[in-house]
C-alpha distance (Angstrom), angle and dihedral (degrees) to the residues before:
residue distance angle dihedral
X1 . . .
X2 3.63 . .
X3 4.07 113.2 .
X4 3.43 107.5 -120.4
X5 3.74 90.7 49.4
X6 4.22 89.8 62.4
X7 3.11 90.7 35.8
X8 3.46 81.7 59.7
X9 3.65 102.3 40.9
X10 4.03 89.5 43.3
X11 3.71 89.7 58.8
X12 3.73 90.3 47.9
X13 3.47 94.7 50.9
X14 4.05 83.6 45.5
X15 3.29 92.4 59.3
X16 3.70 102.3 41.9
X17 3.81 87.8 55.3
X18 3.87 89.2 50.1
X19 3.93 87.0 59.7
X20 3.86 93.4 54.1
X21 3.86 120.9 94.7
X22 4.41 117.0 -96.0
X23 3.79 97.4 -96.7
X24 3.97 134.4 117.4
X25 3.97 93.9 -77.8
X26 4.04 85.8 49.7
X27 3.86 87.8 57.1
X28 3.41 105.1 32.8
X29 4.02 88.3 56.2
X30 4.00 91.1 47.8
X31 3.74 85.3 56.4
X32 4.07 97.0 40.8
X33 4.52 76.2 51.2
X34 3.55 93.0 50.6
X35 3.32 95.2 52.1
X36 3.47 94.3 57.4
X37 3.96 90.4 47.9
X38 3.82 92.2 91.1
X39 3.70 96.5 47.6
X40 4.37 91.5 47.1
X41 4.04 84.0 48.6
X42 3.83 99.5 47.4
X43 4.20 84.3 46.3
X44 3.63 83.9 50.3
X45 3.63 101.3 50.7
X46 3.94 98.3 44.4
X47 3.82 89.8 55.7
X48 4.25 96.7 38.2
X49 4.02 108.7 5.7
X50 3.66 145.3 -136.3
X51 3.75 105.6 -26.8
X52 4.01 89.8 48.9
X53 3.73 81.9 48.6
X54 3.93 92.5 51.0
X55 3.85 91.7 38.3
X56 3.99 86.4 56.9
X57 3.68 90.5 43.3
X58 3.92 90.7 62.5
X59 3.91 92.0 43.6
X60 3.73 88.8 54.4
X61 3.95 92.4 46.1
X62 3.62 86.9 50.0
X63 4.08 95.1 51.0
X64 3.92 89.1 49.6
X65 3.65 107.6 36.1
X66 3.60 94.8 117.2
X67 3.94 99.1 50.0
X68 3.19 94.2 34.6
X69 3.66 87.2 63.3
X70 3.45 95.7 44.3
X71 4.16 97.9 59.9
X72 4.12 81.6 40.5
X73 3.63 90.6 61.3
X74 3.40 93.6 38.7
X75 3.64 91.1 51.1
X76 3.42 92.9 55.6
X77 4.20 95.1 43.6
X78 3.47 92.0 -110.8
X79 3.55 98.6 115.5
X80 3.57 126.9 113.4
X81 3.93 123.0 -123.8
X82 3.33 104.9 -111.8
């Protein structure tokens, strides 16, 4: 698989999860997507290099800024009972 085309179809697939309501399916796809993360950005840097790799990095910090937050703070006991 070429990289632009997952990058392509992860972003889709981002996207399409985005659209779906906060529940357990919601989550458990975000985390099935971030899983896959490493292998889209390793496919992306053998076929363009670093800075696409760092340029994807930020995109992907930017998608999951809020639960990546989340598990931090509850990493570190500072989460709230909810």
């Amino acid at each position: 698989m070429t990289a632009i085309l997952a990058a392509s179809l992860w972003a889709l697939a981002v996207n399409l999860v985005a659209m779906l309501p906060h529940n357990r399916l919601h989550f458990t796809l975000g985390g099935v997507l971030l899983l896959c993360f490493p292998y889209v950005l390793w496919l992306i840097g053998q076929a363009f290099g670093g800075w696409a790799v760092f340029a994807i990095v930020l995109v992907g910090l930017s998608l999951y800024r809020l639960p990546l937050v989340y598990y931090i703070k509850k990493a570190l006991g500072k989460h709230e009972p909810d």
